[in-house]
VOPAGU-2260 file (C-alpha; in pm, 1 decimal, decimal comma):
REM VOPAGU-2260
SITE   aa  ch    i         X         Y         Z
SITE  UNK   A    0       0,0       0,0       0,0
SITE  UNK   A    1     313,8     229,6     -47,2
SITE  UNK   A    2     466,3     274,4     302,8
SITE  UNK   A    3     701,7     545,5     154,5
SITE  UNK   A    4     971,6     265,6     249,9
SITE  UNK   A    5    1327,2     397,0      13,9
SITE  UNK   A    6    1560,4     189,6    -142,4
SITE  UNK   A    7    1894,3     234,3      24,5
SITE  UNK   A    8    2105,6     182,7    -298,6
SITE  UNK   A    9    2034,4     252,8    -697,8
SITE  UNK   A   10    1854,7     -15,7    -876,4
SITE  UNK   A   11    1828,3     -47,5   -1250,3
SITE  UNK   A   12    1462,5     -99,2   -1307,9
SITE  UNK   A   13    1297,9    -363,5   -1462,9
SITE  UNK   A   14     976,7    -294,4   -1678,3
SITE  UNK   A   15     757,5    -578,8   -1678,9
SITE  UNK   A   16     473,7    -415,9   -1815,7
SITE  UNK   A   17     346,2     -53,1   -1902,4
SITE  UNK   A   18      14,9      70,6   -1946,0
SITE  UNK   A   19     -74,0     334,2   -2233,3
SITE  UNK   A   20    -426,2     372,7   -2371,7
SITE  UNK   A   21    -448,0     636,8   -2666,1
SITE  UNK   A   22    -674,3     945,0   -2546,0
SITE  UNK   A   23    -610,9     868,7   -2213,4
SITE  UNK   A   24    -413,9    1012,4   -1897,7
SITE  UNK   A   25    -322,9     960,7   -1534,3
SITE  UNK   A   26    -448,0    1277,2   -1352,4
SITE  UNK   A   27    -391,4    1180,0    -987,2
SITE  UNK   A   28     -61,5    1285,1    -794,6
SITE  UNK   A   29      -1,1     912,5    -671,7
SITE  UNK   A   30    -153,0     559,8    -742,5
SITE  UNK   A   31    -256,8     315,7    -462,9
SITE  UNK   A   32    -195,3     -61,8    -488,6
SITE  UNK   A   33    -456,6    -318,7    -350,6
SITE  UNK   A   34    -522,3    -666,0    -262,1
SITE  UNK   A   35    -873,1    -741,2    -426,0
SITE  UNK   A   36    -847,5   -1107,5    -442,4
SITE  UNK   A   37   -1170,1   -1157,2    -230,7
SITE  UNK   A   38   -1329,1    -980,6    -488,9
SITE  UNK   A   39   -1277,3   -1143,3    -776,2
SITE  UNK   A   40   -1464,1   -1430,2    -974,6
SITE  UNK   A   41   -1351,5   -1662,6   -1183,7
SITE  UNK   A   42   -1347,7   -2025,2   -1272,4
SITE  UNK   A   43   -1080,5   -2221,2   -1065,3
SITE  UNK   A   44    -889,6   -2289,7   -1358,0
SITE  UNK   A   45    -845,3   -1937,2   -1420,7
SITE  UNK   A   46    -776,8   -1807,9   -1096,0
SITE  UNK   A   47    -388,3   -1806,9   -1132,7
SITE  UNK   A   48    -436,3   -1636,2   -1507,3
SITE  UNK   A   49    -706,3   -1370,2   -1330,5
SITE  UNK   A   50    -436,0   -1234,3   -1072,8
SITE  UNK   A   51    -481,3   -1490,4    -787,2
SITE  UNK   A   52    -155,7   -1373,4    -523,3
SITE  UNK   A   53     -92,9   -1074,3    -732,1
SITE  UNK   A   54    -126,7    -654,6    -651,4
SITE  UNK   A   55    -338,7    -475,3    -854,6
SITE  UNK   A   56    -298,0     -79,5    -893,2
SITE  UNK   A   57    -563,9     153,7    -883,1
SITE  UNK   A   58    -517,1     496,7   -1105,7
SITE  UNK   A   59    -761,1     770,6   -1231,7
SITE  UNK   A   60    -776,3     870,2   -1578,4
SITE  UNK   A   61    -938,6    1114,9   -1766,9
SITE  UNK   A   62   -1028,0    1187,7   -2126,1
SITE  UNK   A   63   -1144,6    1537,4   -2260,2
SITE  UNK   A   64   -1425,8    1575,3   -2528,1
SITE  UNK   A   65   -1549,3    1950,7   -2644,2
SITE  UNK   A   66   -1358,3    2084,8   -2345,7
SITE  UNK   A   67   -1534,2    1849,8   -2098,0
SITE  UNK   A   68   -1299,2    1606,9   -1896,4
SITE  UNK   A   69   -1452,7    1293,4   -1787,4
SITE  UNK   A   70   -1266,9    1068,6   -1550,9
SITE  UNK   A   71   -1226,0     695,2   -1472,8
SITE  UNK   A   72   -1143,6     503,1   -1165,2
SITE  UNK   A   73    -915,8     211,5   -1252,5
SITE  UNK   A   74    -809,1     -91,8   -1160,6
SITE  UNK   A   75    -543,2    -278,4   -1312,3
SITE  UNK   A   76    -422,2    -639,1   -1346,7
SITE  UNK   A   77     -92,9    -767,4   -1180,3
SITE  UNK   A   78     -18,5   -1025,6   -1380,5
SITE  UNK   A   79     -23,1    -857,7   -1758,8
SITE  UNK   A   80    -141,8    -444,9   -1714,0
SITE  UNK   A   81    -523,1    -525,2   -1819,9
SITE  UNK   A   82    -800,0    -280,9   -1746,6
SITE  UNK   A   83    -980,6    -539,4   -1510,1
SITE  UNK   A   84   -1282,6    -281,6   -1338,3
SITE  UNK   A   85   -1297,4      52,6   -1505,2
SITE  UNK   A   86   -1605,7     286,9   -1404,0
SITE  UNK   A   87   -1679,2     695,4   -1468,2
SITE  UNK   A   88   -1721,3     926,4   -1217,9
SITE  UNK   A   89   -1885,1    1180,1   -1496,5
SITE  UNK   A   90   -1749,6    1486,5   -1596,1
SITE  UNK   A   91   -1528,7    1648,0   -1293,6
SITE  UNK   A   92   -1223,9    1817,9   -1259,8
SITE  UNK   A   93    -875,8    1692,1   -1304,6
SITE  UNK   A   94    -867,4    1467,9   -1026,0
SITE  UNK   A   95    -546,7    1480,3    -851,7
SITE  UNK   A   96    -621,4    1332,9    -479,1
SITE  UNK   A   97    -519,5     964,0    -489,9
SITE  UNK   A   98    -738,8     717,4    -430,4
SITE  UNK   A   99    -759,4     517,0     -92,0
SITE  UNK   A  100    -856,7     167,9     -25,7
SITE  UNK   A  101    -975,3      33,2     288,6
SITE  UNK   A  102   -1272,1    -211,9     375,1
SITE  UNK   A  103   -1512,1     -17,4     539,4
SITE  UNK   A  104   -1728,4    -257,9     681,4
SITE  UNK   A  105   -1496,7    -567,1     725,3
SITE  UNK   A  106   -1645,1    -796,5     517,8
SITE  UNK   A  107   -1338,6    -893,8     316,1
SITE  UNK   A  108   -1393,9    -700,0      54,3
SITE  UNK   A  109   -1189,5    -388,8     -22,0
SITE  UNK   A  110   -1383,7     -64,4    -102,2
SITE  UNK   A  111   -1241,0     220,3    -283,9
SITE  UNK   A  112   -1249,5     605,1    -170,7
SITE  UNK   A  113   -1210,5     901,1    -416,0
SITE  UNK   A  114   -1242,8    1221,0    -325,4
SITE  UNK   A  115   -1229,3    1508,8    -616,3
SITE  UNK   A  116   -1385,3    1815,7    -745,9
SITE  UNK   A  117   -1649,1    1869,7   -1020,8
SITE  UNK   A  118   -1721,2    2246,5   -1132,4
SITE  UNK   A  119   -2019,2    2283,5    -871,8
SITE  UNK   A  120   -1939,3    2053,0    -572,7
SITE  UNK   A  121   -1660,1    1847,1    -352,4
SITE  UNK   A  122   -1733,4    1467,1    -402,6
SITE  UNK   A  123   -1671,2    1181,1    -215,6
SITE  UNK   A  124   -1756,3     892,2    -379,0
SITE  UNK   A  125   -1697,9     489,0    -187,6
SITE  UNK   A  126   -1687,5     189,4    -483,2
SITE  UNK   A  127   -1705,3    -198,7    -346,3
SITE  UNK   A  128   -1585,7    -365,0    -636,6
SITE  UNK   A  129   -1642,8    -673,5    -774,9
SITE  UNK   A  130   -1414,8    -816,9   -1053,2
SITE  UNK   A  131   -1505,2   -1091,9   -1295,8
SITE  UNK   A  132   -1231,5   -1301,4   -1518,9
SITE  UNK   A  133   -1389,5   -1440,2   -1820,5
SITE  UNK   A  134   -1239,1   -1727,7   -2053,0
SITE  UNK   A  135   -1145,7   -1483,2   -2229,7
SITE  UNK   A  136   -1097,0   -1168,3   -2069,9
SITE  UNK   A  137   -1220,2    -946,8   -1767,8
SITE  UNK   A  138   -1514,1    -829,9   -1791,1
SITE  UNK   A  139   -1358,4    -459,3   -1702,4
SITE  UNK   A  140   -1757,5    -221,8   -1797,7
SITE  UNK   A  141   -2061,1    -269,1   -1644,0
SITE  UNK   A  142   -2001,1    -181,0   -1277,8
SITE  UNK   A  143   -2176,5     103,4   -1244,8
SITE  UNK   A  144   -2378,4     -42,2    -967,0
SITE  UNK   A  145   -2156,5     -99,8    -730,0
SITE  UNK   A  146   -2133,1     280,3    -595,6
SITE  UNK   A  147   -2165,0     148,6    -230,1
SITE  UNK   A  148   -2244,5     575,2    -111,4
SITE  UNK   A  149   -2132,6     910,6    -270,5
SITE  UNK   A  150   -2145,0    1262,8    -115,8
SITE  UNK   A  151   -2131,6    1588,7    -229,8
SITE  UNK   A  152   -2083,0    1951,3     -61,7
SITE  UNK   A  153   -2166,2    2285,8    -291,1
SITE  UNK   A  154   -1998,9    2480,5     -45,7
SITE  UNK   A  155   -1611,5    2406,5       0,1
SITE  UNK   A  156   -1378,6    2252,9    -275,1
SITE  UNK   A  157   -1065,4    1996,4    -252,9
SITE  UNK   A  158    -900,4    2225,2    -522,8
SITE  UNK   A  159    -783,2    2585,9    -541,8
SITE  UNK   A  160    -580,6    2768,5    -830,3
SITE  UNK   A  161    -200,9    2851,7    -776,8
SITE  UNK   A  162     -70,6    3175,4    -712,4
SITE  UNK   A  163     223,0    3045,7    -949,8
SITE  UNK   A  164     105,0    3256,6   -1259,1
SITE  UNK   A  165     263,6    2928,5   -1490,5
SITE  UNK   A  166      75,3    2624,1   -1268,8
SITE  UNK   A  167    -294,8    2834,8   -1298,5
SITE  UNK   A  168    -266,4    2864,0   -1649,8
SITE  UNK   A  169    -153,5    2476,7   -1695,4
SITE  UNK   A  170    -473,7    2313,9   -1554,4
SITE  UNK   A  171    -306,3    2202,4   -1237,6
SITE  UNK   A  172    -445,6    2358,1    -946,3
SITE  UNK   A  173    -349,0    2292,0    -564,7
SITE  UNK   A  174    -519,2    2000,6    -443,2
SITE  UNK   A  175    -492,7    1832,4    -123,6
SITE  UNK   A  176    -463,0    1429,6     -55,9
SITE  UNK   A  177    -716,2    1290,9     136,1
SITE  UNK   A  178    -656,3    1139,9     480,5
SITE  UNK   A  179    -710,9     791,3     661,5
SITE  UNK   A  180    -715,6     845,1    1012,7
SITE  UNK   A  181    -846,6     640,7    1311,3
SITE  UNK   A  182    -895,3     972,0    1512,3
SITE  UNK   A  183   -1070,7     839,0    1818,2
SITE  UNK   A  184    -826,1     500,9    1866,0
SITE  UNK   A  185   -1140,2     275,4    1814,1
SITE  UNK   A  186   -1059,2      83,2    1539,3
SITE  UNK   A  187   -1257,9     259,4    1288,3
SITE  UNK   A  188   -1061,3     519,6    1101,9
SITE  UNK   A  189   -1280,9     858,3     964,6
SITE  UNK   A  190   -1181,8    1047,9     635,6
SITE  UNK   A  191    -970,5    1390,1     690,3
SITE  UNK   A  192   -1022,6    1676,5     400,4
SITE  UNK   A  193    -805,1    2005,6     389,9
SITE  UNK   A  194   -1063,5    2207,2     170,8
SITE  UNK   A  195   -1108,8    2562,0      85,1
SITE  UNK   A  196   -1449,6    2763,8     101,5
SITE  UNK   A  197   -1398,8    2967,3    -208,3
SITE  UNK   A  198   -1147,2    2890,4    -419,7
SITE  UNK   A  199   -1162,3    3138,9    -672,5
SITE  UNK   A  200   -1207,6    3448,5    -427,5
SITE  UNK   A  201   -1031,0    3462,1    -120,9
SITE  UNK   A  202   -1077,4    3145,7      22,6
SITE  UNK   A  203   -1005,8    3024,8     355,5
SITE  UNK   A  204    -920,2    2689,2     443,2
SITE  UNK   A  205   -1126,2    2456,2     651,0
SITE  UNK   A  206   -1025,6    2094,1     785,2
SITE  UNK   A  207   -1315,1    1808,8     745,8
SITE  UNK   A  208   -1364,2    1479,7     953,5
SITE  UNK   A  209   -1606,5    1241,7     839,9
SITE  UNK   A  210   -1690,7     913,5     954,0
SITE  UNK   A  211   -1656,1     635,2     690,5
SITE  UNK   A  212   -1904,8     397,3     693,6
SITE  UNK   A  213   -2107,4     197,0     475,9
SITE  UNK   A  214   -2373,9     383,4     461,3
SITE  UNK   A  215   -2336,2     802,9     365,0
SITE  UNK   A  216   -2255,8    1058,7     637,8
SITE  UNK   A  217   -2517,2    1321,7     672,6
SITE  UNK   A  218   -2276,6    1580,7     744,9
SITE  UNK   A  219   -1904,5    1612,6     928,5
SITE  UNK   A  220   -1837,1    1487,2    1172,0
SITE  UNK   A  221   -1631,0    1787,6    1267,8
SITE  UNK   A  222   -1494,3    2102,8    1105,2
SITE  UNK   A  223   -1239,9    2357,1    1181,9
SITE  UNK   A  224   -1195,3    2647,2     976,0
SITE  UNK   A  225    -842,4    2820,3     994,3
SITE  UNK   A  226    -873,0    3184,7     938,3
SITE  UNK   A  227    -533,7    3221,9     830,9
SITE  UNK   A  228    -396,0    3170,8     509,8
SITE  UNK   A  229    -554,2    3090,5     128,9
SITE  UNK   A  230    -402,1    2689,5      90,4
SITE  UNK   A  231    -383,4    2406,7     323,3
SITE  UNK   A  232    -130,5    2159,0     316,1
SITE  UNK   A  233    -190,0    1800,8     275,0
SITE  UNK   A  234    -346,3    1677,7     656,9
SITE  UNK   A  235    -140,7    1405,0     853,3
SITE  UNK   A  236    -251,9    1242,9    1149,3
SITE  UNK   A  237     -34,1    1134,0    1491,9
SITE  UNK   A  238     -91,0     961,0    1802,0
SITE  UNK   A  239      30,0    1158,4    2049,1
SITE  UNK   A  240       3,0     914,7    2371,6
SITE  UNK   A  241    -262,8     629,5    2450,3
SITE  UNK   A  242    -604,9     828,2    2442,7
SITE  UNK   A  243    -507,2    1132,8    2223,1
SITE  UNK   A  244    -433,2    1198,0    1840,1
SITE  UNK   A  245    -409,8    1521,5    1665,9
SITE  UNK   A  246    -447,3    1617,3    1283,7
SITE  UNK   A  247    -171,9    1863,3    1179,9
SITE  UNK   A  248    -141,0    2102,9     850,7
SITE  UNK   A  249      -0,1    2440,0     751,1
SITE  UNK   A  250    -135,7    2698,9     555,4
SITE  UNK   A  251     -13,0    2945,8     327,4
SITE  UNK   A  252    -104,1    3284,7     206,1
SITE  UNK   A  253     -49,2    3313,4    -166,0
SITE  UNK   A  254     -33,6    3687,0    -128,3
SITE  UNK   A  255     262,4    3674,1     112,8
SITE  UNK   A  256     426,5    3364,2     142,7
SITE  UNK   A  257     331,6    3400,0     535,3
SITE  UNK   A  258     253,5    3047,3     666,5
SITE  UNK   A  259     154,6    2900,2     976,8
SITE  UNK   A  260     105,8    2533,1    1171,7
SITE  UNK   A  261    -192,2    2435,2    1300,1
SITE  UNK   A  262    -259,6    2098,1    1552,7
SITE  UNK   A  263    -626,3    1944,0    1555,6
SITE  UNK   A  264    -754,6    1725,0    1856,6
SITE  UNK   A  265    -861,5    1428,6    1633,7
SITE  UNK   A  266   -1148,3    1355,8    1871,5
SITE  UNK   A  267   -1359,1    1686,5    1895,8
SITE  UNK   A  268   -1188,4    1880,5    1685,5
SITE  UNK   A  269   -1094,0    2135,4    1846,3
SITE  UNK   A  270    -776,3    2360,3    1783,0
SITE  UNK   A  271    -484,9    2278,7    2078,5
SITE  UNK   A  272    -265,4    2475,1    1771,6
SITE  UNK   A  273    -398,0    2803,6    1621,3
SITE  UNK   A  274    -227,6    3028,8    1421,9
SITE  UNK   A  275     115,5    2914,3    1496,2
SITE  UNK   A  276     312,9    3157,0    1297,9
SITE  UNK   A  277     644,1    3004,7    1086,2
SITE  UNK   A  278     963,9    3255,7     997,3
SITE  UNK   A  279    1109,0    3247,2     707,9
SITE  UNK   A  280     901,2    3128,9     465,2
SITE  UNK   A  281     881,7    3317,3      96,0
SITE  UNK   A  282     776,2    3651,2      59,4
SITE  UNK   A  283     623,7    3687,8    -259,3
SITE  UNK   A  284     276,5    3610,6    -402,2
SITE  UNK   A  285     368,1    3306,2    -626,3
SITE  UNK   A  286     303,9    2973,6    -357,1
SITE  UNK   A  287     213,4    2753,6    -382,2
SITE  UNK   A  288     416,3    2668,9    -678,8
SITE  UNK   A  289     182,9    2330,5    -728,0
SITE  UNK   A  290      90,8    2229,5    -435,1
SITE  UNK   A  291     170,4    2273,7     -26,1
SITE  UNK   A  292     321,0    1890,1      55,3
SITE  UNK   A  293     154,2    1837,4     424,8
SITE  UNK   A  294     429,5    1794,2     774,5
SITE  UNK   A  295     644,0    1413,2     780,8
SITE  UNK   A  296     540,1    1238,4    1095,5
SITE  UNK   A  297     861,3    1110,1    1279,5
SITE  UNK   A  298    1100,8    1052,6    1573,1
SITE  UNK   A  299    1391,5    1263,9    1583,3
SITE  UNK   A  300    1523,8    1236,5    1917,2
SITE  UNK   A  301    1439,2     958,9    2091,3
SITE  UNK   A  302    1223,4    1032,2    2336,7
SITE  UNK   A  303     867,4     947,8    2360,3
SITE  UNK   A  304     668,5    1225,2    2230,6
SITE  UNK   A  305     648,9    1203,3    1800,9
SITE  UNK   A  306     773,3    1520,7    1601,0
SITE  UNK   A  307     761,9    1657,2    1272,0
SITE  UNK   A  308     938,6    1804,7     960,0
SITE  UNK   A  309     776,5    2074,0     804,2
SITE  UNK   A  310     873,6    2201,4     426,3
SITE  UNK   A  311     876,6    2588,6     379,7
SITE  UNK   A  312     867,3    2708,9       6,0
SITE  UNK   A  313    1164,1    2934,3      13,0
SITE  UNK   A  314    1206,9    3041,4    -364,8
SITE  UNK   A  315    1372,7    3323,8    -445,0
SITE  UNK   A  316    1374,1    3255,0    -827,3
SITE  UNK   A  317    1050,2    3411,9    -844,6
SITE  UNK   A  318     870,3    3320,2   -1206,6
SITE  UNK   A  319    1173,6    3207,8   -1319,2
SITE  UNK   A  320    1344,4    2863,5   -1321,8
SITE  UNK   A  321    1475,7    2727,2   -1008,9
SITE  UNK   A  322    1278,9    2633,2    -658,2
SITE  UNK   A  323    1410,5    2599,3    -333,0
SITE  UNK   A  324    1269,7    2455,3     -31,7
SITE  UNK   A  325    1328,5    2491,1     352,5
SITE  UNK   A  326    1279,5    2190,1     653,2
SITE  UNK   A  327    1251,5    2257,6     968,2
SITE  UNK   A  328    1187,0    2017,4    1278,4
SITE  UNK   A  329     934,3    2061,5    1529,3
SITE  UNK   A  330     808,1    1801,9    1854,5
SITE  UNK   A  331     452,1    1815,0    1860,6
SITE  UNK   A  332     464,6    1911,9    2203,2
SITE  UNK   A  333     592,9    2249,3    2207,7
SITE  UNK   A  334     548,4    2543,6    1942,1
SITE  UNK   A  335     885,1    2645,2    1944,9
């Protein structure tokens, strides 16, 4: 499921297979790999053919027709790089969150999460896929019905354009990843949004828990809006002792560069961090470049408490080529 794990040395890689469909294109910053062998059907002679023991990846792809993008959740063979589910999620915005899988109701069966924008609302959308391996092929169309819950909201967005005058004018606007969190330590983990309220006038960034179920959530569970700053960072989550998690972010103002840190009790959700104000960040109006990568969970010093790297955009290149980036390392239980 990508733990983020490095390689400690160079390897020359290997391509066993590649995927390339004419017309189509991977819009998502990442791809999520899966386990969906309870969900598949086929004929026990064909199980080892139809990707019994393998991965299968899980992308989002789009194609645009007349100026309208429609986009596909995806999910590909192991074994030989074969479209094996394929469904649309209608005509939305370039959907850049990556997709999260997770079964919801422990049944053995993997469901799918995508979050992403369409032109009037923030969607949320859980699939429960089934996958059937013909003689001959799989049978990849036709699952339209298997949309276990979707929800919308009109009023906030996952999506906001860049300041960066090049990035707003290439289609690729500054999206946050969605979060898997088990905020309350009971086993059942809730979905985490960064979103913005406005995106194309003055937004202001708001943070979204909601429980993930199998049946659709009526509302939030919890929101916080943070009333500094235009862009929110990707959310990450850490336990902080035996009873207590928090949900940490930063913001940014794309007017001045200023940024700040803010902490979340993941149970109420409530602020024990507001505002926390970070030096020495840019001090222009062009960030975030793409996109504002969210704080590292870690341990940097041994003791008990966790702690956390932050990245500052710290450009001075302006429009021009060239980026530059700043880290700084904070425990989680001090604002200093």
């Amino acid at each position: 499921m990508g733990d983020g794990t490095a390689l400690a040395s160079r390897v020359d890689p290997v391509v066993n297979w590649q995927v390339f469909n004419s017309g189509d294109g991977s819009d998502a910053y990442g791809s999520v790999i899966g386990d969906f062998s309870q969900s598949i059907s086929a004929s026990e002679a064909a199980l080892e053919r139809c990707g019994q023991g393998t991965l299968f990846p899980v992308m989002v792809s789009s194609t645009i027709t007349d100026g309208s993008r429609e986009s596909f959740l995806n999910i590909i063979s192991g074994n030989d790089a074969k479209i094996a589910w394929r469904v649309s999620l209608g005509v939305t915005e370039a959907v850049r969150s990556t997709p999260i899988i997770h079964d919801i109701d422990a049944d053995g069966f993997q469901e799918i999460i995508v979050v992403y924008d369409t032109q009037g609302a923030l969607n949320i959308d859980v699939w429960s896929p089934r996958l059937t391996c013909t003689e001959s092929n799989w049978a990849s169309s036709g699952h339209s019905n298997e949309l276990l819950w979707s929800y919308s909201d009109a009023d906030v967005r996952i999506g906001s354009p860049s300041p960066h005058f090049a990035t707003a004018n290439s289609d690729h606007k500054a999206v946050t990843q969605p979060l898997l969190a088990d905020l309350e330590l009971d086993g059942t983990p809730e979905l985490v949004l960064a979103v913005v309220d406005d995106p194309d006038d003055n937004p202001t960034p708001m943070v979204h828990a909601y429980a993930l179920e199998n049946v659709q959530p009526s509302d939030a569970e919890w929101s916080v809006n943070l009333d500094r700053g235009t862009h929110p960072s990707d959310p990450v989550w850490a336990q902080l002792d035996g009873s207590t998690t928090g949900v940490l972010l930063t913001t940014i103002d794309g007017n001045t560069g200023n940024m700040w840190i803010w902490k979340i009790d993941g149970g109420s959700g409530s602020l024990d961090w507001e505002r926390v104000s970070i030096q020495g960040t840019d001090s222009d109006s062009d960030s975030p470049r793409l996109r504002l990568p969210g704080p590292v969970i870690t341990q940097l010093d041994g003791d008990d408490a966790p702690a956390m790297i932050l990245t500052l955009p710290t450009d001075p290149h302006g429009r021009t080529s060239g980026h530059r980036s700043r880290f700084i390392g904070m425990e989680l239980t001090s604002t200093s």
